[in-house]
C-alpha positions in Angstrom: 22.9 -37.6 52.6 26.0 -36.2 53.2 25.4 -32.5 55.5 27.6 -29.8 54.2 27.7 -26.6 56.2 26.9 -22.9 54.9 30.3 -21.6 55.2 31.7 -23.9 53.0 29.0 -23.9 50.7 29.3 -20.2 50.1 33.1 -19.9 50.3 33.5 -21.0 46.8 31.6 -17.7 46.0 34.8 -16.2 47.7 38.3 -15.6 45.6 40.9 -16.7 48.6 44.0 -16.8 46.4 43.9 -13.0 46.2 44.9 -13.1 50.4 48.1 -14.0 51.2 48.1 -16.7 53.5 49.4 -14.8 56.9 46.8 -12.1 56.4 44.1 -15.3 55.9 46.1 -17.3 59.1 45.7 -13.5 61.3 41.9 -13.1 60.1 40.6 -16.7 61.2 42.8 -15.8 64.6 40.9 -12.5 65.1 37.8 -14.2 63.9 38.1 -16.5 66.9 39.4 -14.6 69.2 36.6 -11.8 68.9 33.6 -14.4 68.1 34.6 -16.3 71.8 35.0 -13.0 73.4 31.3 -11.8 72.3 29.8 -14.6 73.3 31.4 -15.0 76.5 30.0 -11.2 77.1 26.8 -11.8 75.6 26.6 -14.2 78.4 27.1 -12.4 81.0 30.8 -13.6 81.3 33.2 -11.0 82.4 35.8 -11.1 79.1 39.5 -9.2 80.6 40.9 -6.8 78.2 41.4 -8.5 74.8 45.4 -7.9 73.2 46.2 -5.3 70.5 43.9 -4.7 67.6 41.4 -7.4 69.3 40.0 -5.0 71.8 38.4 -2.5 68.9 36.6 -5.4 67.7 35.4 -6.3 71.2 34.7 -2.6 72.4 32.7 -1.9 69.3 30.7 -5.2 70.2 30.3 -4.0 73.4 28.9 -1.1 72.9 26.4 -2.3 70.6 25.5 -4.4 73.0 24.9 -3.1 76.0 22.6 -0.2 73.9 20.4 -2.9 71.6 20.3 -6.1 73.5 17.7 -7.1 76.0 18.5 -10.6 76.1 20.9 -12.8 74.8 18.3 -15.9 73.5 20.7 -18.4 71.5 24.6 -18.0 71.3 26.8 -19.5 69.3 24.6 -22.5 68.4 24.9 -25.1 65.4 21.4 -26.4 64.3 21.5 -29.4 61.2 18.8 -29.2 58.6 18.7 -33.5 58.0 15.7 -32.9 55.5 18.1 -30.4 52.9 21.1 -31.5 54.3 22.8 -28.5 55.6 24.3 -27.0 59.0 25.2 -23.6 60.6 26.4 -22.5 63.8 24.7 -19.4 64.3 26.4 -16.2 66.4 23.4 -14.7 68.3 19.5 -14.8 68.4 19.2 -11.5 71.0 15.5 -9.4 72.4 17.0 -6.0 70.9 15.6 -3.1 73.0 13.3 -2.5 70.1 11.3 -5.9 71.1 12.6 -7.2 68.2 14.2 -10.9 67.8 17.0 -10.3 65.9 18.9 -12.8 64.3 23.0 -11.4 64.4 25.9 -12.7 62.8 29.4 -10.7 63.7 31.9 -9.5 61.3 35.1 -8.3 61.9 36.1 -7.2 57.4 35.1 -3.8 57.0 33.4 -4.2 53.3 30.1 -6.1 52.9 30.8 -9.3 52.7 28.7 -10.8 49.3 27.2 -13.6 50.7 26.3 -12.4 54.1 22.6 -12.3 53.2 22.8 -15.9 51.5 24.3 -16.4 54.9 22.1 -15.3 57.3 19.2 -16.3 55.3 19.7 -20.0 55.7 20.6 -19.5 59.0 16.8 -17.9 59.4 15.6 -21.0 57.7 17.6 -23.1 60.1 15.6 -21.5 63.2 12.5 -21.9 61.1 13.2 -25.5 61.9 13.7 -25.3 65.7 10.5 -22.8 66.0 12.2 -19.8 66.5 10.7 -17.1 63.8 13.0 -14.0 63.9 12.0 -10.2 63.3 15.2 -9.2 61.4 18.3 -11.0 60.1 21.1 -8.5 60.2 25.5 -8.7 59.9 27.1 -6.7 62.6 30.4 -5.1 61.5 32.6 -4.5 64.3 35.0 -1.7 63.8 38.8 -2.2 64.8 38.9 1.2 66.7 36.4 0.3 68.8 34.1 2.7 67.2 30.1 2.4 66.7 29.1 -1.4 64.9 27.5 -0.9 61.6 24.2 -3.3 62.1 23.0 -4.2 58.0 19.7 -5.8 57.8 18.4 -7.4 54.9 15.1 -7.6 55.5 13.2 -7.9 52.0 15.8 -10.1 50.6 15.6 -13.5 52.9 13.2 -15.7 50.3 15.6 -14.8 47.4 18.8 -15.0 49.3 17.7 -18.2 50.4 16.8 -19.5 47.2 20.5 -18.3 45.9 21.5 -20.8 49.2 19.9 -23.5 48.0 21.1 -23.2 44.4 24.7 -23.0 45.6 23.8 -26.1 47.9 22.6 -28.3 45.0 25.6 -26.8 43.2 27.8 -28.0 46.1 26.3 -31.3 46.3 26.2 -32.2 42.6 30.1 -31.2 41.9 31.3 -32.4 45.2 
């Protein structure tokens, strides 16, 4: 069985032609560059001062950070699901202050992204796998000023979001 992994399952749920291609080429870049930053400091690695609009995204991560996290538990980690034939590499799996273990996936658009919660919630089944049974699933939206990261949790929605996975991956799978 051929493994297909969440992000390109779900970005056919995402219109793409509607971004011109060097505001798509600058988003991956910032979507790198911020993601290995995080992680480096979610680490405990000491990340210099990130260039231009880059540092926003990384203050506002900071921040967060250093006023929710207890412990950093998993970091930018892929797990494959063999059995239904899917793979993720996950952000974070952090102790948040409030004892919670909290399952955190970084964004840097401002808007809700649709499938964030189809996201996260096979992400949450992809722990499931490895033993690890997380409190909350939430998107963290960094903010480009460097301002407070919006944390969206979507709590009572994992079992259908996850169902609306599968469907997409059996979509995927059949059409491919």
């Amino acid at each position: 069985m051929e493994i297909y992994s969440v992000t390109t399952v779900l970005g056919k749920y995402f219109d793409w032609s509607k971004i011109p291609d060097q505001v798509l080429a600058e988003a991956c870049k910032r979507g790198s560059l911020v993601h290995s930053a995080c992680a480096a400091r979610a680490l405990g690695g000491y990340v210099g001062r990130l260039p231009g609009m880059y540092a926003g995204y990384y203050e506002s991560f900071c921040t967060w950070h250093e006023n929710n996290v207890r412990e950093t538990i998993l970091c930018e980690h892929r797990i494959v699901c063999e059995k239904l034939g899917f793979t993720g590499q996950l952000d974070f799996v952090f102790v948040l202050n409030t004892n919670e273990l909290a399952l955190v996936d970084i964004k840097t658009p401002a808007p809700l992204g649709k499938t964030w919660k189809c996201q996260l919630a096979a992400y949450d089944y992809l722990l499931e796998t490895k033993n690890y049974f997380v409190d909350t699933i939430m998107s963290l939206r960094l903010k480009i000023s460097g301002g407070a990261a919006l944390g969206d949790r979507y709590e009572g929605e994992r079992l259908s979001s996850f169902n609306v996975f599968l469907s997409a991956l059996n979509a995927h799978r059949s059409l491919a």
